[in-house]
N, C-alpha and C positions, 0 to 999 in steps of 0.2 A: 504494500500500500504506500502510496505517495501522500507526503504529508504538504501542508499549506504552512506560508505563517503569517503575521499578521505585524504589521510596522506603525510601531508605538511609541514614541518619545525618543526616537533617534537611533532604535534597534529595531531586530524582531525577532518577535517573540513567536514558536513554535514548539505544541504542547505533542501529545501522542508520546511516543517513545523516543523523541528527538535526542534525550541524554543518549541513551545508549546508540542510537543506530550513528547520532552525528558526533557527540562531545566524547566520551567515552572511548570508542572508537576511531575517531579520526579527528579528534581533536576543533571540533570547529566550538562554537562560540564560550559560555560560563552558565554552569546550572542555575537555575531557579527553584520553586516550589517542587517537589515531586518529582516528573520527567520532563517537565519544561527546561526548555534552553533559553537566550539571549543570543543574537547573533549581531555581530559588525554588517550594517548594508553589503562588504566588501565582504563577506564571507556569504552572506544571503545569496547574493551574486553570481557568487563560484556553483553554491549548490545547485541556483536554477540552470547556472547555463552546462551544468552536467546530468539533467533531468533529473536529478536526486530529490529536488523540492519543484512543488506543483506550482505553484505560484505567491506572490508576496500578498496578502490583501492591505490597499492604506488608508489611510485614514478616511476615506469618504466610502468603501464600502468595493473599491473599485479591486478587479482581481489581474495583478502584471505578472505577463512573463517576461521572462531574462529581458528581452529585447526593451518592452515597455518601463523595464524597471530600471535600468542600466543610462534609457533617453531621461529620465529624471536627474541622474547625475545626483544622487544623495551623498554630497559631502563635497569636502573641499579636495581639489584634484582629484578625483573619484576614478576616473577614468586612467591616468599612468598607472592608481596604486591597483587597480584591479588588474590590468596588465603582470604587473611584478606579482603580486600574489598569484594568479594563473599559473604562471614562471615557475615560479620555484615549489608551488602543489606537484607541477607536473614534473620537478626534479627529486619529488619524494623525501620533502620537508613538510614538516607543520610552522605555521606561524598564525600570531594574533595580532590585534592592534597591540599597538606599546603601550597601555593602559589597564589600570584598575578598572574592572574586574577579571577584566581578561588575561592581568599576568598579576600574579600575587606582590612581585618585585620589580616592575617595569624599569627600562631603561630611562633615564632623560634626556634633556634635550629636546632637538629636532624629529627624533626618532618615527617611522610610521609604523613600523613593524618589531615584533620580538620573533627574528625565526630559530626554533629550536633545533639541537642535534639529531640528525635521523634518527628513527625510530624513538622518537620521546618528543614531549607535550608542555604543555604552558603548567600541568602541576609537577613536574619533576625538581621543580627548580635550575634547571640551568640552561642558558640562553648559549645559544653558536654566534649569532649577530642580532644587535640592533643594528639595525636597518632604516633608512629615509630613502623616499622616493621623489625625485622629482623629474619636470621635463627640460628638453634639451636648451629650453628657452629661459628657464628660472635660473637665474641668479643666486649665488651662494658668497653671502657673507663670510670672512673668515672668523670674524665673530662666534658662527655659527657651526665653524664643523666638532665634530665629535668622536671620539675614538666608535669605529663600527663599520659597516656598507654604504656607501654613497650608490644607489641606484639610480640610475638617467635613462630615460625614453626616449629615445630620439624624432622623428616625424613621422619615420614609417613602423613605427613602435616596434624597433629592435632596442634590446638590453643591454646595457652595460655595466657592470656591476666594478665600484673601486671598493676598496681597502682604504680605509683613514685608521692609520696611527697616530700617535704622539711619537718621536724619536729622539734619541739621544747621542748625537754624534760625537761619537769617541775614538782615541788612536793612541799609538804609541808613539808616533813620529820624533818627540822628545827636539822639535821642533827649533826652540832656542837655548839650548845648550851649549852652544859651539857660535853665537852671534860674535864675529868682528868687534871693534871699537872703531867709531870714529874715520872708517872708510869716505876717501876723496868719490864725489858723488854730483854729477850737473843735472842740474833741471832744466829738461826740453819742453815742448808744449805742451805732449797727453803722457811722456811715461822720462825714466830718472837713468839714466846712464852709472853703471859701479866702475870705477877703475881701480885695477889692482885688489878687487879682494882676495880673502883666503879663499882656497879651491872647495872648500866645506861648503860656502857659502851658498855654489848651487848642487854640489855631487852629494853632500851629504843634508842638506837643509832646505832644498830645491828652490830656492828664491832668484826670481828672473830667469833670462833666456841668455848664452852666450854669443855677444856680435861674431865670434866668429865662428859662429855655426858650429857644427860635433866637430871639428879639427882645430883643438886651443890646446896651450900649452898653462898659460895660464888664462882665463878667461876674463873677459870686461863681459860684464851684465847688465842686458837692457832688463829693466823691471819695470811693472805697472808702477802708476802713481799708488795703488792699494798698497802694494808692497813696500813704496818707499816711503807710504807713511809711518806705515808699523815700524820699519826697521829704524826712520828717521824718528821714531818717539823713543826707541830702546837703545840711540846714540849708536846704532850699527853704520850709522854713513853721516856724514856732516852736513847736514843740510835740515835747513832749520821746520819743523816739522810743522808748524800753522802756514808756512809758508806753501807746503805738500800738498796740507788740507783744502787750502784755499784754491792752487790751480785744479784740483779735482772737483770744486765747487764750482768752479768756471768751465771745467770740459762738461761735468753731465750734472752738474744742477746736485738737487738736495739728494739726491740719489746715491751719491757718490759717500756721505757720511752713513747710510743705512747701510750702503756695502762694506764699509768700513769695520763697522760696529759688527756685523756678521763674521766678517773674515779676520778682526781679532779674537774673536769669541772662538772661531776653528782651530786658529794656531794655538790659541791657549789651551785648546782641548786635544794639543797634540796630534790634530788633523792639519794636513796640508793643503791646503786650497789652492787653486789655478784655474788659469780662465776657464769658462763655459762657452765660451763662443759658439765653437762648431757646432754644439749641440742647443744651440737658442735656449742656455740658462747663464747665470751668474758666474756659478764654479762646477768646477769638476772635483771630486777630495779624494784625498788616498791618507788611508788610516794607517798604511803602518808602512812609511819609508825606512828604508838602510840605506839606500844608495839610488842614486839616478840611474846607475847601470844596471840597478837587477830593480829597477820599479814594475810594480804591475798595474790591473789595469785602474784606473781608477772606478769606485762603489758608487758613489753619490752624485746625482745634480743637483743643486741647489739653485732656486730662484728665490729669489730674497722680494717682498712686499710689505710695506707699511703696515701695519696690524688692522686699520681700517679699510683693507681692502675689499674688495667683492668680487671673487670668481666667476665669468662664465664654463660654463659646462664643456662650452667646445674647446675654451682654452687647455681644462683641465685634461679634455681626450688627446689633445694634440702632443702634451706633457709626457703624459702616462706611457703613452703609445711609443714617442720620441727614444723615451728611458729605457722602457721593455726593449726598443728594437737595438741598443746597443749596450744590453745586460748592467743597467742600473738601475737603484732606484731614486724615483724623484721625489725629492724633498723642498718642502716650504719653508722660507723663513721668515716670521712676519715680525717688523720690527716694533714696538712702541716706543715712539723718539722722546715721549716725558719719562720715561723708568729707566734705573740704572740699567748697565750693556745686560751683563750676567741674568736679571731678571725681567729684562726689556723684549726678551728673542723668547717666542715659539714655536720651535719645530714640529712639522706634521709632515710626513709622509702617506703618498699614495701611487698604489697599485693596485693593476686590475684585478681582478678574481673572478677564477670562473667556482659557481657554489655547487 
């Protein structure tokens, strides 16, 4: 027997044996009275459009199926999250809203879903991912991300599913152990000339590029203005360091002090930073130098963002995708330019995941 339900106050409710054939069993909505369930619209949804429920009846008396219930759009985004929900039932997950009653311990946040470890339910207590759904067109605060699944729709409602960490970028590099003193040093327009430093300086501490290419005996090093700030605040080259600040404030604007504050923060964490160019981010890092001659490959992109920023979606695919396709991951750094450096910077990385 096919059972009806009936949509009441932002759920519905469907009596019969609904505990057992639907909650019980396969985990859809939170018991009520007896054998009454509760269902998410988004779960109502799934059942009708698998013929498992006869139809919703609502508030005026009127009886929809899947198609007529689905045209109402009951809820906010109704339409992506019913999409991902489909998704991942049909990859043999359970999941609920991210809410009381529905999960005893819900996630917070942005969260839309709590989906559980296969073969287990919203009462076992423990969650695989909180999960957020949005579409390709919605906007993501960095304010806003959460350790969990970042789900995106795109227009012809294919999925894509990221991974949001927190991370903690760490190394051994042991980076300023071996700094020069007071190295002779010119300042050109976008980057800082070394003459004569120690051989350490780039083979074992990897700072700047050598003018004469891999065949030096002893090397002159071009180095970014980033690096000649650092090294100009730690008295490693002679040249006066507000002065650094300042032309780096003049090649790329206030940008230039958020990259700063990022790439002291690496070195000090014994990571080695170096451009991103090639790969359309800020740095590329390698956590544990010995030597330029046996470096490997480097782990990390990093793109560095003002703590107020606001993600698009597409951006974040272009990122993700960029990193995967040349075996790293991508990491965010978002700066808050009023808070000390050390507690100013929150990393988050993300990658894809297939669930």
């Amino acid at each position: 027997m096919t059972l009806e339900g009936r949509f009441d106050d932002g759920v519905v409710h469907v009596g019969g044996d609904a505990r057992q054939r639907y909650h019980d069993s396969r985990g859809y909505g939170y018991p009520l009275e007896g054998n009454e369930i509760a269902l998410a619209p988004v779960e109502a949804a799934h059942l009708l459009y698998r013929g498992d429920l006869e139809a919703v009846v609502d508030e005026r008396g009127e009886r929809l199926s899947f198609r007529e219930f689905v045209a109402r759009e009951p809820g906010e985004n109704f339409d992506v999250r019913f999409l991902v929900y489909a998704d991942l039932r049909s990859r043999g997950f359970y999941l609920s809203p991210a809410a009381e009653p529905w999960v005893p311990n819900p996630p917070g946040g942005a969260a839309d879903f709590a989906v559980f470890p296969r073969g287990k339910g919203p009462r076992d207590g423990e969650i695989e991912y909180a999960l957020r759904v949005i579409g390709e067109r919605t906007d993501v605060p960095a304010s806003e991300l959460q350790e969990g699944v970042l789900a995106v729709v795109d227009e012809e409602s294919e999925i894509t599913y990221f991974e949001v960490d927190r991370r903690d970028p760490t190394g051994t590099s042991g980076t300023d152990a071996t700094l020069p003193d007071n190295c002779g040093a010119d300042l050109l327009a976008d980057r800082v000339v070394v003459w004569e430093p120690p051989l350490d300086l780039y083979e074992r501490t990897f700072y700047g590029q050598p003018l004469e290419g891999r065949e030096y005996d002893e090397p002159t090093l071009q180095c970014s203005l980033l690096e000649a700030a650092y090294l100009a605040e730690r008295g490693a080259i002679d040249l006066d360091p507000a002065t650094v600040r300042e032309r780096g404030r003049e090649v790329e604007g206030e940008r230039f002090d958020r990259r700063l504050t990022v790439y002291t923060e690496l070195r000090e964490r014994d990571v080695v930073p170096k451009t991103g160019y090639k790969f359309g981010a800020d740095f590329r890092t390698y956590a544990d130098v010995e030597s330029v001659e046996n470096l490997g490959h480097s782990e990390l992109l990093v793109r560095v963002h003002p703590a107020e920023y606001v993600f698009e979606p597409r951006d974040l695919a272009l990122d993700v995708r960029l990193a995967h396709g040349v075996r790293k991951t991508m990491v965010f750094a978002l700066v808050d330019d009023d808070a000390d450096r050390s507690d100013g910077i929150e990393w988050w990385s993300l990658e894809r995941l297939t669930p």
